[in-house]
N, C-alpha and C positions, 0 to 999 in steps of 0.2 A: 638391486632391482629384482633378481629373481629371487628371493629372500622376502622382499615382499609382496611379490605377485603368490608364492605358495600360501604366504600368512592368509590373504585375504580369499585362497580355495577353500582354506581352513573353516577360515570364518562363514566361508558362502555356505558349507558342507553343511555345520551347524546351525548356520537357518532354512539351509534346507529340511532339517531334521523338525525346528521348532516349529516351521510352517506346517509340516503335515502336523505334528498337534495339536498346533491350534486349528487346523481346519477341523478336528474331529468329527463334527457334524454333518461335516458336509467334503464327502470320497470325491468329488467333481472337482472341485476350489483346490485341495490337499495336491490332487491328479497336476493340476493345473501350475501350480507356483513349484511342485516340485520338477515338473519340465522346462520350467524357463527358468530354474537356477542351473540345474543340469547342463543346460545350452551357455550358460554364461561362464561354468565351471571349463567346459570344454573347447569355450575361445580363448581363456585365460592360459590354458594348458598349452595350448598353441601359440602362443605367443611366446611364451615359456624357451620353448623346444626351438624358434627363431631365433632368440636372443643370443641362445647358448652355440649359435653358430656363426653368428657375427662376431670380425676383428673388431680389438682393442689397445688401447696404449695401456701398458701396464708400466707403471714407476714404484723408487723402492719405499718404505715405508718412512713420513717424515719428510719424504722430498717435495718442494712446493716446485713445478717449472711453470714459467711464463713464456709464451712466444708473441712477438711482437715485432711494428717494422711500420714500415708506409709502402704506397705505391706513388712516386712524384713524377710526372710531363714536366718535362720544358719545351716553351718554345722560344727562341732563340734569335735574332735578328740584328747581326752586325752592319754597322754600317760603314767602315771602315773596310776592314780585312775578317777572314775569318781567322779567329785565332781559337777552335777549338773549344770541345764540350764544357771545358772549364774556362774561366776569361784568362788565359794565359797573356799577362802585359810583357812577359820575357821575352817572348817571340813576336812583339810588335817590331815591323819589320821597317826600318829607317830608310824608307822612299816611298814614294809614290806609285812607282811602277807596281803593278799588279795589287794594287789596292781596289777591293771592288765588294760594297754587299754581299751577305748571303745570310736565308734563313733556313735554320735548322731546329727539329724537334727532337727530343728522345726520352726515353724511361729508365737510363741509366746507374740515375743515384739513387732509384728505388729499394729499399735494405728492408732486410727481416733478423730476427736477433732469438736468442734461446737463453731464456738467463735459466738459474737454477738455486735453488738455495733449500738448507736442512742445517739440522740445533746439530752440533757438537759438545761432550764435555768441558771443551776449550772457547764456545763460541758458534756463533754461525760461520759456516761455509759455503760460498758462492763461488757461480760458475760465470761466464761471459761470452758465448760464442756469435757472431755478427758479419756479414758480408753484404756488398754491393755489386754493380755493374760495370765499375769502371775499370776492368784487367783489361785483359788483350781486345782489340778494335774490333768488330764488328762488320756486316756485307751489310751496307744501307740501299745495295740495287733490290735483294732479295726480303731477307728473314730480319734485319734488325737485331743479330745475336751478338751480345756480346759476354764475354767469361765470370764467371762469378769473380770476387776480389776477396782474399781474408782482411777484415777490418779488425777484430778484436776477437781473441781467444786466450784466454786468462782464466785463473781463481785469485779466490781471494780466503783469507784463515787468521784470525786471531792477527791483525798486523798486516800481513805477508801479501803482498801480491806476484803472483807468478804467471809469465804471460804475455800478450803479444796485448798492446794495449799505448795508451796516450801516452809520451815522455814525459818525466817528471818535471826535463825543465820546461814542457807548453803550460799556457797559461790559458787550457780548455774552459777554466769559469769565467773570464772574462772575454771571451771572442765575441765579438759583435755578429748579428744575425742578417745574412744576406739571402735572397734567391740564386745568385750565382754560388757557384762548389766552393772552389777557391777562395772567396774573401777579399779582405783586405790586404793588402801589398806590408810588406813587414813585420808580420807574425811569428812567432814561432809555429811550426806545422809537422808533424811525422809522430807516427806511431810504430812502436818495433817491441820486439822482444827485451823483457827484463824482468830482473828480480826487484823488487822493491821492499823497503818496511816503515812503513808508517804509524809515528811515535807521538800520540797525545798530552800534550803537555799541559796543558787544561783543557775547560770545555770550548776554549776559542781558540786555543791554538793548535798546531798538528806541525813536526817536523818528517819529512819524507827522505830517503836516502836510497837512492839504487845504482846495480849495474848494471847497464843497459847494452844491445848492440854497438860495434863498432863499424863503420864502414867509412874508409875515404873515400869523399867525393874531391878531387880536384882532377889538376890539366897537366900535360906536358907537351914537348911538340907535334905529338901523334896525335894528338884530342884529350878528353877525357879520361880519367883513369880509376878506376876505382878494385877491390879485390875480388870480385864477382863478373870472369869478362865472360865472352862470347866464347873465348877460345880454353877454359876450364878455371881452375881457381889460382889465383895469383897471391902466395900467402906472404908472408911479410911484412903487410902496411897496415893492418889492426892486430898486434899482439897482447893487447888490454881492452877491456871493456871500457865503455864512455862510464865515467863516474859521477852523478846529480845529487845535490842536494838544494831542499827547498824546505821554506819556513811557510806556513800558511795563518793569516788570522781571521775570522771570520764572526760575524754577529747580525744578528737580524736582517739587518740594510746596507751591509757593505761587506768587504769582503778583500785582503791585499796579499799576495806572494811575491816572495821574493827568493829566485830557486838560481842555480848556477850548477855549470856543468865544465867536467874536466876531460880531453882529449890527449892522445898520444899518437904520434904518426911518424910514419917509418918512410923514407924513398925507394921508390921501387925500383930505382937503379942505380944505388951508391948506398952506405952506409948510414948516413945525414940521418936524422930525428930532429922532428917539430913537438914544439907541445901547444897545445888549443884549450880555449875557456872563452866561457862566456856568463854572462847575467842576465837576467831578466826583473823587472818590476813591472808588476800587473797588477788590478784592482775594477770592481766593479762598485756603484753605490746607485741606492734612491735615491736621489735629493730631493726629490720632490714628489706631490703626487701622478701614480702614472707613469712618472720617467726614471731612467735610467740609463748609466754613463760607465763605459769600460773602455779601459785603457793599459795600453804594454809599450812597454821600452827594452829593446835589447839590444846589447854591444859585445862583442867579442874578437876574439881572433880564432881564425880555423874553423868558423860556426856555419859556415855558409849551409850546411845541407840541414841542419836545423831552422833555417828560417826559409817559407815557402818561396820566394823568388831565389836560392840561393845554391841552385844544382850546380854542382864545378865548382865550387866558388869555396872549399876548404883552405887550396891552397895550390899553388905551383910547382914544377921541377923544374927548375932552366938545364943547359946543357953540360953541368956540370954534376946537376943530380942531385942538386941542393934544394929543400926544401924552401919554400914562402911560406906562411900563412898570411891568410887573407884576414884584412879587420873589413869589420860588416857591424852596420848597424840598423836599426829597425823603430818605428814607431805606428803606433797604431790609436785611432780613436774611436767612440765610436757611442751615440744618441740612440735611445727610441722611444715613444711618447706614445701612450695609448690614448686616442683620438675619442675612443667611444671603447666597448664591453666586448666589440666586432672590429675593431678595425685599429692597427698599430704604425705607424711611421717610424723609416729609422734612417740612418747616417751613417754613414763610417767612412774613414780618412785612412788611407793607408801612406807607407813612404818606407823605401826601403835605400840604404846607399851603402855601396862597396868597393875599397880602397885598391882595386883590381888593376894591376900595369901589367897584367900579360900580354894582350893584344891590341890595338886604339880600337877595334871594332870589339871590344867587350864589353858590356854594360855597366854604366855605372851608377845609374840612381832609375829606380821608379817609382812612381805614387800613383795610388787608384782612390775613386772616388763612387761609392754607392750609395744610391741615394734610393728609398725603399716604401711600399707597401704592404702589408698582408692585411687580409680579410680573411676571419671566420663566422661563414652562414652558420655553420654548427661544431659543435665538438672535433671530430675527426673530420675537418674537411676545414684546408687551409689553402688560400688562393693570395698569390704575390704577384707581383709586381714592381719592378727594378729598371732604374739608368743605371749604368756601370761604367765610367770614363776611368781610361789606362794611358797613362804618360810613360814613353822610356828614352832614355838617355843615355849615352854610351861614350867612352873615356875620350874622344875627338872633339864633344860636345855636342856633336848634331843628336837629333830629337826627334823622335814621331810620336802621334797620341792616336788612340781608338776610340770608338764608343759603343756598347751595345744596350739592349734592349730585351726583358726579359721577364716572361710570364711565367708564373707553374702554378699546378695543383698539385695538393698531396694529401691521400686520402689514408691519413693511420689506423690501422689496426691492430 
């Protein structure tokens, strides 16, 4: 910009020069235009000397970055129990007693993201940085604050992805699209840290292979146990990384994976070793005009902290210090039908079940149900509208179900 504001003093200079020539006739007119370029020469100048003192974002050469994100409201209105910002059906709570409405608003899942990207000899190289609202809770008497959350912090190179980012065995292209956070009941769900390399085997197929975070999630008689406590780090129960591999094949109008993942787990208070795997089959297709159908099925043993209802639920220690693992399996559906250009309908069936004899009062099956709206008046402005019905079940057989209700807006930028 100041490169071309000097060119065009340049230029003024020079008709200022031509104008008093061609005035030759007449010293009054010459007098005249060479004061009002003069005047125009020396706003430009000043503007100049402004510019060169205002901040800038300086990047390297070759580097394109993007930032991007939404701002989304919910509002929120159970009718049931409150079961928190996200429809947690885990914590649907088997009675009656203190069952009671309640409506809640917040701007939590609101995220912003910073991608990055530049040519290498080797390829392009991308960056992926991304967070939300949903970390540590918030004073809803006062300020409404709550902690920013790492959601995705990765590159990617010829292959390679390195980084805190989706697991290889979720099946992120086929999740069905809700207004609630959470989803559907029996997903895969978790993003962590891993190395990945992703191997194109033609132009529709892709095989993917990484090692990813380790962490147990299961129980003993004390509660929960995992290697990250309260009380410092308890090592001995991930001494390997989670190992995935996933086949993907993809064309126009449909799209199917098929990934699986290998686990190792150690007792945290005997010698005992478990071993954990799981699979998954996902897919999503057009069939038709406007619609569109995605679907996952997952079964394993030890997989519990990989599918979103299945925290604690890797695996046991009884009193002997001997490992369980836990079988869990998962199914998920899920429609959506564009109504009009403006306006989308959608479906999704969730169902999760887990083969869990630790306690009679531990869960054993739940299924959710969303049934859906969104409207876009324009571009970046998406307005929803959601029932959300939560069934849970727990190994005695007794049962309770919830239902909420739930609007947002989300204005991307």
């Amino acid at each position: 910009m100041q490169t071309s504001i000097k060119s065009r003093g340049r230029r003024l200079a020079l008709l200022l020069s031509t104008a008093a020539l061609a005035a030759g006739g007449s010293p009054a007119l010459a007098q005249q235009s060479a004061a009002d370029l003069r005047a125009e020469i020396a706003a430009l100048e000043a503007r100049v000397s402004g510019l060169e003192g205002e901040g800038r974002l300086k990047f390297s050469p070759g580097l394109t970055v993007k930032i991007g994100g939404y701002i989304k409201t919910d509002f929120i209105f159970d009718f049931d129990e409150a079961l928190g910002d996200a429809f947690n059906v885990d914590g649907i709570t088997i009675s009656d007693v203190g069952d009671n409405s309640r409506f809640r608003a917040h701007a939590r899942q609101s995220r912003i993201f910073i991608k990055t990207s530049s040519q290498t000899n080797s390829g392009p190289l991308t960056t992926h940085f991304e967070f939300d609202f949903f970390g540590g809770n918030g004073n809803e008497i006062f300020s409404n604050s709550y902690s920013p959350r790492l959601r995705h912090a990765y590159g990617t190179w010829n292959g390679w992805t390195v980084g805190q980012t989706w697991s290889n065995f979720m099946p992120i292209e086929s999740y069905p699209t809700t207004v609630e956070f959470n989803g559907p009941a029996g997903i895969p769900f978790i993003r962590q840290a891993q190395l990945r390399y992703t191997f194109p085997v033609s132009e529709n197929v892709k095989i993917s292979a990484s090692l990813e975070n380790s962490e147990f999630s299961g129980r003993d008689a004390g509660g929960p146990i995992s290697e990250s406590t309260t009380a410092g780090i308890r090592a001995g129960i991930d001494e390997i990384p989670d190992i995935t591999l996933a086949l993907a094949w993809k064309t126009d109008k449909s799209f199917v994976k098929l990934a699986g993942v290998y686990r190792r787990f150690n007792s945290p208070t005997s010698n005992d070793s478990a071993d954990g795997w799981g699979v998954n089959l996902s897919g999503n297709a057009a069939l038709w005009q406007g619609g569109t159908v995605q679907a996952s099925f997952t079964y394993g043993e030890g997989i519990g902290r990989y599918i979103i209802n299945g925290f604690a639920q890797d695996a046991f220690v009884d009193a002997a210090g001997t490992l369980h693992t836990i079988a869990a399996s998962g199914a998920t559906i899920g429609v959506s039908q564009e109504l009009s250009p403006k306006l989308t309908a959608g479906l999704a069936l969730g169902y999760y079940q887990v083969d869990d004899t630790f306690a009679p009062t531990d869960t054993d099956n739940v299924s959710t149900v969303h049934a859906n709206l969104f409207y876009k008046p324009t571009d970046r402005l998406t307005i929803g509208a959601e029932i959300a019905y939560g069934r849970r079940e727990i190994v005695t057989g007794a049962s309770d179900n919830a239902t909420r209700f739930q609007t947002s807006f989300q204005f991307n930028f």
